[in-house]
TISE-236285 format. One record per residue (C-alpha): residue number from 0; residue in one letter; y negated, z, x negated. Coordinates in steps of 0.001 Angstrom, whole numbers. Each point is the difference from the previous one (the first is absolute). Last residue first. Layout:
REM residues N
n, res, y, z, x
NUM, A, Y, Z, X
...
REM end
This chain:
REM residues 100
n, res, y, z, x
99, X, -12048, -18242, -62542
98, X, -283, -281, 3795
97, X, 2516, -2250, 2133
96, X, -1847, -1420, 3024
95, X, 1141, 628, 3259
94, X, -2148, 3672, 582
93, X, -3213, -2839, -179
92, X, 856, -2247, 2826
91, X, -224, 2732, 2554
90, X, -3858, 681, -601
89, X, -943, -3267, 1847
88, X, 3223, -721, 1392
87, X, -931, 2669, 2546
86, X, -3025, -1968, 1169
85, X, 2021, -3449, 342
84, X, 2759, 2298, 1813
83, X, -2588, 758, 2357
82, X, -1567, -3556, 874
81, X, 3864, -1488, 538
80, X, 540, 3064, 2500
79, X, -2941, -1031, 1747
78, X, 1040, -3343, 131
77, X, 3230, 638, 1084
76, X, -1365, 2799, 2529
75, X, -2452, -2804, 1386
74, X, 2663, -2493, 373
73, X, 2520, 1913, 1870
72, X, -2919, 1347, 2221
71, X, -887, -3794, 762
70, X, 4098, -391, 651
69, X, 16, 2315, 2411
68, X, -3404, -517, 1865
67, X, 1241, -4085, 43
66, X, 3401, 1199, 1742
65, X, -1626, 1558, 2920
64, X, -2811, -2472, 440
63, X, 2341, -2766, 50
62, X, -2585, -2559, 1998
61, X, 991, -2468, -2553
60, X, -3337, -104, -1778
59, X, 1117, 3586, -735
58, X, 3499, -628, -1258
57, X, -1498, -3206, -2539
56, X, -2763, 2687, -1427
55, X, 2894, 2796, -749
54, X, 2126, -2856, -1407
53, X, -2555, -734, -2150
52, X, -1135, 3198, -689
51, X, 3518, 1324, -852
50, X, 237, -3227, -2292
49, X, -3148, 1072, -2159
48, X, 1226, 2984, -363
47, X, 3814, -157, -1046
46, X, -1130, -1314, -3441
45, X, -1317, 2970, -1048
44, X, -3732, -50, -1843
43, X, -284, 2123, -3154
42, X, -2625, -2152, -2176
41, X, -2551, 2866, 1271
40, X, -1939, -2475, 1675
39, X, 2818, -1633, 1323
38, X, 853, 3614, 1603
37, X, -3697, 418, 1097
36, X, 453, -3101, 1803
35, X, 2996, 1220, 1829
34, X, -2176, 3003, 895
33, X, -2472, -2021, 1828
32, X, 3307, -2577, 1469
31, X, 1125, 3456, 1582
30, X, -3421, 821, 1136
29, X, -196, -3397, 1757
28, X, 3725, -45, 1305
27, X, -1325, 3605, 1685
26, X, -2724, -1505, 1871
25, X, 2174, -2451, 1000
24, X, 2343, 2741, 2088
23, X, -2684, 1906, 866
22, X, -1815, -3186, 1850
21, X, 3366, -786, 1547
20, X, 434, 2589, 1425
19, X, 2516, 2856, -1041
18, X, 2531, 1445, 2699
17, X, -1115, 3586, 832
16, X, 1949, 2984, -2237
15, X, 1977, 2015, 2176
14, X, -1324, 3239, 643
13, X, -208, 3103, -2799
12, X, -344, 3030, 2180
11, X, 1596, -781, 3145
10, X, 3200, -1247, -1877
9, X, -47, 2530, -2765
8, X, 442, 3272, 2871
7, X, 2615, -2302, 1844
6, X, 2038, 281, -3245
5, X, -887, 3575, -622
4, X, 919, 739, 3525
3, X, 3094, -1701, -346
2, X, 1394, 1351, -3247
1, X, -1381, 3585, 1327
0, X, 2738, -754, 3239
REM end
């Protein structure tokens, strides 16, 4: 009976999630194509990136809403992820090189 309340008890307080537009949805294709710049920038850029956009841009002008939001946030962690390993390389690099 606790199991249940708790369960109904995160159901009222965290609701389902609304289904993106698709203004959100191409707002967050730009900011992942922002941070996939950054990650050329950096010389650090994934391959994946570039063709999560793509396919995210291709779902949207298909009407896919759904799937677009999914693969724009695939995109945008990629790139992100491709921007912070860039940073940590930074420092990393140095602990790989033999010292005299």
């Amino acid at each position: 009976m606790m199991r249940f309340l708790m369960l109904t008890a995160m159901l009222i307080t965290f609701p389902v999630a609304a289904e993106p537009t698709a203004s959100e949805v191409s707002r967050r294709l730009e900011a992942a194509e922002a941070v996939y710049e950054q990650a050329r920038a950096a010389q650090n850029s994934w391959v994946m990136t570039p063709r999560l956009i793509s396919e995210a841009r291709q779902a949207l002008a298909a009407d896919d809403v759904e799937t677009a939001a999914e693969l724009a946030e695939r995109a945008y962690r990629s790139a992100r992820a491709s921007v912070e390993q860039a940073e940590r390389e930074k420092l990393a690099w140095r602990g790989r090189v033999p010292t005299n």
